[in-house]
N, C-alpha and C positions, 0 to 999 in steps of 0.2 A: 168221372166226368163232371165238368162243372156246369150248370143247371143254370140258367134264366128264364125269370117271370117273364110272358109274353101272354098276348090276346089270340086266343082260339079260333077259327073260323067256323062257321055252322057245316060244312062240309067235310070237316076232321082237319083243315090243313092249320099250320100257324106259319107265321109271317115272321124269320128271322128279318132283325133291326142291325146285323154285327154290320154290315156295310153297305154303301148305296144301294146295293142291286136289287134288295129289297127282296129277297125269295120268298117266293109261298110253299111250303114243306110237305109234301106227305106224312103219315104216321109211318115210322120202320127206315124211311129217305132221307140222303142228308141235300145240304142246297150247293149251289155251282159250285161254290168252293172247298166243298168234302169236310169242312172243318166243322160245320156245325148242321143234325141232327133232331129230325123230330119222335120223339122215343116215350110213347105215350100219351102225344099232347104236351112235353116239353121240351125246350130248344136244350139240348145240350151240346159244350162242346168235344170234339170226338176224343181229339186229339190230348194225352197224358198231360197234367199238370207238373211241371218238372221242376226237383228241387235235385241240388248236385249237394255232394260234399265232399271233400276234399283229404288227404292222407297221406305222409312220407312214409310209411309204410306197406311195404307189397305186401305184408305175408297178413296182413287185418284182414279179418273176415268181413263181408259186406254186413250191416249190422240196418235193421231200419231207422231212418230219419234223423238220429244224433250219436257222437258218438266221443266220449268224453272221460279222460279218470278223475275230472273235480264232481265235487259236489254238485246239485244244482241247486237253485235256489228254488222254492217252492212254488212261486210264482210263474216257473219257466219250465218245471219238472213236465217230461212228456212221456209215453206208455210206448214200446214196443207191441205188437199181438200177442207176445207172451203176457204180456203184462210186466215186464222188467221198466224199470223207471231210468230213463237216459236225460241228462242235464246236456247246459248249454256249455259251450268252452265260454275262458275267462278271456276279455278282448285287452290286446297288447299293443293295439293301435297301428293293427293292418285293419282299412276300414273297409275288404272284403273280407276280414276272418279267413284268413290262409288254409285251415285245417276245422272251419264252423259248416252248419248248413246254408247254402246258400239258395233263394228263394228265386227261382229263374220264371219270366215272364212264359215260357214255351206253355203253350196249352191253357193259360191265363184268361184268353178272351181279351176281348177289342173294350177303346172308349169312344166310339163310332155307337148314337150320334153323340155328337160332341162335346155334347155336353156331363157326362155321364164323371163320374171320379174313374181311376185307375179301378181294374179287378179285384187286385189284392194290394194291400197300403197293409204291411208288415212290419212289426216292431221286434226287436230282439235285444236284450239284455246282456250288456257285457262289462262286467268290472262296475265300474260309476257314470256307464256310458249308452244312453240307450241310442238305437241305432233304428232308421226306418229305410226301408226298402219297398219303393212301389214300384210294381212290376204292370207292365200291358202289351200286348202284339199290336203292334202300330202298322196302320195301314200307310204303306211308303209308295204315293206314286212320283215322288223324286228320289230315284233309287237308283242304282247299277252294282256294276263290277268293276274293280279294278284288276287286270291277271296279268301276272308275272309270271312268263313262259322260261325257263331256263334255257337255252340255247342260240349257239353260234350260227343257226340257221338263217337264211334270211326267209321270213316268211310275210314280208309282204313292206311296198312302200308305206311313210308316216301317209298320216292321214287317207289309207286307203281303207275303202268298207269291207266293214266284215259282215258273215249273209249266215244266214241258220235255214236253211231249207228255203232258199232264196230271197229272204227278208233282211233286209238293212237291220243288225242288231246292235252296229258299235263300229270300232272303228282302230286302228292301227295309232298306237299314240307315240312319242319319244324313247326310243332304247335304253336301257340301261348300262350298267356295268356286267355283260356275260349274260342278258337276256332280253326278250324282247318282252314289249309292253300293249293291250288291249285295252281300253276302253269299252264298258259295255252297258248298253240299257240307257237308261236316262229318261226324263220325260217327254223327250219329243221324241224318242224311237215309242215311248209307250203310249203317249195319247196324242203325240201330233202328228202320225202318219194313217194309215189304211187301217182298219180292224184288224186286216191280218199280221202286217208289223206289228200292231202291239200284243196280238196276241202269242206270236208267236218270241217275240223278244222277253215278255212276261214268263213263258214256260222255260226258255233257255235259262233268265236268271235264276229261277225258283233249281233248277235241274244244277244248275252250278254252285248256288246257296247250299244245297243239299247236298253238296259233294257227288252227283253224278256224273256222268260222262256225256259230254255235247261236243257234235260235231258241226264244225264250221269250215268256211270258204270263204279268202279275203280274194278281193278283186286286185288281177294282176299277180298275185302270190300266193301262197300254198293251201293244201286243206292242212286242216285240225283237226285231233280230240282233243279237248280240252277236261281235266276234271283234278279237283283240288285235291293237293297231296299225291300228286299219280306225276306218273312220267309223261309231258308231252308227245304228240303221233305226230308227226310229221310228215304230208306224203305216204300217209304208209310206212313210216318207221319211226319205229320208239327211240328217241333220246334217249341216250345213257349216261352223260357225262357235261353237269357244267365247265365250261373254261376256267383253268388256272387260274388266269390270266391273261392280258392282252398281250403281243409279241414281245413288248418291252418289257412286260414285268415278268413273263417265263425267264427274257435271259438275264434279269438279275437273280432271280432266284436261283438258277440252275448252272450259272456261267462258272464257278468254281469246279463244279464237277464235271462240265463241260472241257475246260481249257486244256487239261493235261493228254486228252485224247483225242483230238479233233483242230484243227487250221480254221475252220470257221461253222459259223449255225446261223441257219434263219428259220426263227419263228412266223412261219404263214399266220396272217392274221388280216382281216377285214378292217379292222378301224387300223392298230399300229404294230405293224410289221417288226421285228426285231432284225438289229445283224450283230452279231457277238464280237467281231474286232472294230467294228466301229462303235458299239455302245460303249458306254462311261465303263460299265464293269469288264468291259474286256481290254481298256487302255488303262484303268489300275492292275487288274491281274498279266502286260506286260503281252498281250498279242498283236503281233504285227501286224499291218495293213496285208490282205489278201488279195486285193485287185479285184471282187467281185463287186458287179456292179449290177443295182437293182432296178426296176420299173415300178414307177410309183412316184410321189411327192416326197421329196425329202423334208423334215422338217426340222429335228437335231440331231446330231451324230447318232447312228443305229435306231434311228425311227423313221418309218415310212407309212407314208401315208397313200391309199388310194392305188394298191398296188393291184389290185384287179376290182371286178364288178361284187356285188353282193350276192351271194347264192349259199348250196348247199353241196360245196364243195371243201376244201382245204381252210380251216380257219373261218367259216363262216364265208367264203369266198365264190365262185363260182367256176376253180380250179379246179382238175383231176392230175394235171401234171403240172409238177413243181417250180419244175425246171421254165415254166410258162413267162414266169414274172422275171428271171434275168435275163441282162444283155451280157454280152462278152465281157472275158474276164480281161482287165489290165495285161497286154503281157509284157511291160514293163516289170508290173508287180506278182502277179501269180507264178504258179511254179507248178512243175509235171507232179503229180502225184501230192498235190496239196488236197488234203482230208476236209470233205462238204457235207454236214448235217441237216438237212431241212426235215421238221417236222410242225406238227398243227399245234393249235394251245391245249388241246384236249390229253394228245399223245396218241391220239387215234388214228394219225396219218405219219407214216413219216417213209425216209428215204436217203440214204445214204451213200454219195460218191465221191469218185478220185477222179482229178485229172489227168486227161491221159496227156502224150507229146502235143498235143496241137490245143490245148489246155480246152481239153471239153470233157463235160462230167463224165463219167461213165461208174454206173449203177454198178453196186459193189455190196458184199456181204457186211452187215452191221457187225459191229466190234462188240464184245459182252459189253463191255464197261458203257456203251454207248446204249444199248440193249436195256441196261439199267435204268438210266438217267429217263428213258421214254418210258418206262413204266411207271417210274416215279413221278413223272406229268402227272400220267392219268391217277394216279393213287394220294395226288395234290386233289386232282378236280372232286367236286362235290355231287353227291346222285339228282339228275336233271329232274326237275318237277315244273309243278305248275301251282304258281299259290292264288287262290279265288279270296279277296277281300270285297267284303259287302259297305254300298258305300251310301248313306243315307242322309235325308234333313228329317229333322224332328221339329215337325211343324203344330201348326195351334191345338190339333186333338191331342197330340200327344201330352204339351205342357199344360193344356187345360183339366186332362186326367189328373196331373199332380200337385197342381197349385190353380184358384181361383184366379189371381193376377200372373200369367203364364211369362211375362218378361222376368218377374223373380227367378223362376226355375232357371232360365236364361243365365240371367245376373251369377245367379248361383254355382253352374257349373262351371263360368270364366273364373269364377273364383277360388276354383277346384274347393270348396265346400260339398260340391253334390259329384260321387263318384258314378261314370255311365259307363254300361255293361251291358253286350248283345248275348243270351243265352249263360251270364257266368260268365265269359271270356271280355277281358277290360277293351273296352273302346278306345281308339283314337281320337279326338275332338279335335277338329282343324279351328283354328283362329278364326277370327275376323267374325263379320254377326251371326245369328244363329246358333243352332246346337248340329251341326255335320258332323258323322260320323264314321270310322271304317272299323271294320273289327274282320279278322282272320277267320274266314267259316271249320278249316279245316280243326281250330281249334274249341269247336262248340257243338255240343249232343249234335248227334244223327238224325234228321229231319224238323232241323229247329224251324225253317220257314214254311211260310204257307202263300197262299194267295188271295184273291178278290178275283171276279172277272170283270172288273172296272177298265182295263187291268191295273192289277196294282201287286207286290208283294208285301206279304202281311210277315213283319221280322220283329220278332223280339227285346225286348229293350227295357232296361233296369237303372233305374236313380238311386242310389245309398244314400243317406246323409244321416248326422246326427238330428234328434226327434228333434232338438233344439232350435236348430237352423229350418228344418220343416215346417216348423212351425211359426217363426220367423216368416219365412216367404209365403204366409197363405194358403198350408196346405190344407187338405180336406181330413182333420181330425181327427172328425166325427165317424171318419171310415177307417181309420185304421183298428189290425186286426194281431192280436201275436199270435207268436207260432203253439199256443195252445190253443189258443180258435180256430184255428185251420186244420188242428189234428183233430179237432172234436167232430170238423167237418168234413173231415176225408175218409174213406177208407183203403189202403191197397189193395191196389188191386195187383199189380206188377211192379218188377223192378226191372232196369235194362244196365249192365254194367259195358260201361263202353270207355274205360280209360284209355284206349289206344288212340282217341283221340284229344287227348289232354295230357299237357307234362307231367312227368313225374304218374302218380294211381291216384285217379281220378273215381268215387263212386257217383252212379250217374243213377237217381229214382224217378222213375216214373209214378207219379199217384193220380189219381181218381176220385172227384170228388163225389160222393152218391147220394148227398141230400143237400137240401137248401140249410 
């Protein structure tokens, strides 16, 4: 556990400083936000100190803290519990060390109040290159979720609110390509509504951050589970299958195999509808006009558009039957016993007929070869999930933990000289001012975040850069620490291996700091 000097009260309690809310602690109790602990008369924090390292190797055995066949250099030489002496790898100018220890902010402690330096301001030695990593849990109350739903479902119009146990938490944003998109949290669901909106928008994103399962309700459109790296719930049912593709791009994918056994195919589909004798790839591959004619917006040959309502039917549609969306066939052009494929973009619907004399479909046994081609949809589409990206500003406490003049930090990371990283896993930095961030949770330790009851979510956050450039923008020196002082200060307690949730084998340590 890591330990802060703090002022005693004469009635045994101490007064955690880690964020506004100011707790006063019992002895044995932790304060509202479970993270931090009065454990004798000192504030410790609960939560593991976590350092990851990283391995192309499944079959390496978890080894403590380093793990290396060079030399080390004496200066860097660090002690397993056996006492076996483990060195640093030599740096080859990945400026996370691809296969190094990595120094992760989780269990670090805050720099609340503000003025405080980061927790731990870490130096590491590699080659001719020393390297600093200051790590801190930053209290984010400009914060959300960005989720990416995989599925053809419609679950709700844009801009409709989405509710967590009846509270406005977010909101229905622009669709994607094969999914739908949320919006969630923000500052004005967290401190600009009712205590209970933001309390309870606060527990939803911390429960999402953590890879848990939360259930929502958009107005006007579906329920949800929602939970990172998991299949979407839908209504009460599990997604199983992103879309191929959109109608248009099933039948170029598939229209060769299609042509040889079949007169015509429509791809059901919500935004663009396919017809395989009118698309481009069915007038190269040499198929006649069919005379079926569809309901919808045309917009180029074998694309339609708007051919039913949005729902959670056929293609994302609000269709149970196929046959819904056409009008009469030509019968000029069509012909008795002309061969009709309708299937979804998943390959999870389909339907196959003939016309009969008075050229009306009639529902008919699929053909193997036909049999095939719809399996091979589905065995195109991708397993439906749900991806949670955490999406953050790193505001004045943060930069002021890392550099005295906080616009350097700024300056520095536009200039990709300073690498940011939520738990180990590398950050996204959007443009424009600030330092905004998004980082994929499903790909960082299991319970990397925490909270505040301000509300706020308390999330992890790491600056690399060379010492050089550190030092250059004003950092705070005089605190930095390597990774031999922090071993002198720790001792294990635990380790948690959790590469399932990281590419590639991933070793994941928990440590504990147990003295000042």
């Amino acid at each position: 556990m890591v330990r802060f000097a703090v002022e005693q009260e004469d009635n045994g309690k101490i007064r955690c400083d880690a964020c506004p809310v100011l707790c006063y602690i019992k002895d044995g109790r932790t304060g509202a936000c479970d993270r931090y602990a009065n454990e004798g008369g000192e504030l410790v924090r609960v939560d593991a100190f976590t350092i990851l390292q990283r391995t192309d190797n499944p079959a390496a055995q978890a080894v403590p803290f380093l793990l290396t066949e060079e030399a080390p250099s004496s200066e860097e030489t660090l002690s397993d519990p056996s006492g076996e002496a483990l060195g640093a790898p030599g740096w080859g100018g990945d400026i996370l060390g691809g296969n190094r220890t990595f120094v992760t902010a989780i269990g670090a402690g805050t720099t609340y109040p503000d003025y405080k330096p980061a927790p731990f301001i870490v130096s590491q030695h590699y080659d001719d290159v020393d390297m600093v990593t200051v790590v801190t849990e930053g209290i984010f109350s400009y914060c959300g979720t960005k989720i990416k739903i995989d599925t053809d479902r419609h679950i709700g119009p844009e801009q409709a609110t989405v509710r967590v146990d009846g509270e406005a938490v977010g909101h229905v944003t622009t669709g994607e390509y094969g999914s739908q998109m949320l919006s969630l949290g923000g500052v004005n669901h967290l401190t600009g509504g009712s205590k209970k909106e933001g309390r309870i928008t606060c527990q939803a994103l911390l429960q999402l951050c953590n890879r848990e399962a939360v259930d929502m309700s958009i107005d006007g459109g579906a329920d949800l589970t929602v939970q990172a790296d998991a299949a979407p719930i839908v209504n009460g049912v599990r997604e199983e299958l992103m879309r191929v593709g959109c109608g248009s791009a099933t039948i170029g994918m598939f229209a060769r195999q299609w042509a040889p056994h079949v007169d015509e195919v429509v791809v059901v589909d919500d935004h663009i509808t396919g017809v395989l004798s009118e698309h481009q790839a069915g007038k190269l591959l040499g198929m006649p006009p069919t005379g079926l004619r569809i309901k919808g917006r045309r917009s180029t040959p074998g694309r339609y558009f708007q051919v039913a309502e949005p729902g959670s039917g056929w293609g994302g549609t609000n269709i149970n039957d196929p046959l819904s969306i056409l009008d009469d066939f030509k019968p000029a052009i069509a012909w008795p016993g002309m061969r009709l494929l309708m299937v979804s973009t998943t390959g999870e619907q389909w339907a196959y007929f003939e016309l009969d004399d008075a050229l009306k479909p009639v529902s008919a046994a699929l053909p193997p070869a036909l049999q095939l081609s719809v399996e091979r949809i589905a065995e195109n589409c991708e397993p439906s999930l749900c991806s949670v990206l955490f999406m953050g500003g790193a505001g004045g406490s943060l930069r002021a933990g890392v550099t005295e003049n906080p616009v350097g930090l700024t300056r520095s990371v536009r200039q990709a000289l300073t690498h940011v990283s939520c738990g180990g896993e590398p950050a996204y930095v959007w443009p424009g001012g600030g330092i905004t961030i998004m980082a994929d949770v499903a790909r960082m330790p299991r319970n990397a975040f925490g909270y505040v009851p301000t509300p706020a979510l308390v999330a992890p956050i790491e600056f690399t850069l060379r010492r050089s450039d550190y030092e250059r923008l004003g950092g705070h020196m005089d605190h930095i620490q390597s990774l031999q002082d922090i071993a002198e200060k720790i001792e294990r307690r635990e380790w948690v291996q959790d590469s399932a949730a990281w590419p590639g084998n991933t070793r994941h340590f928990a440590w504990r700091n147990t003295r000042n």
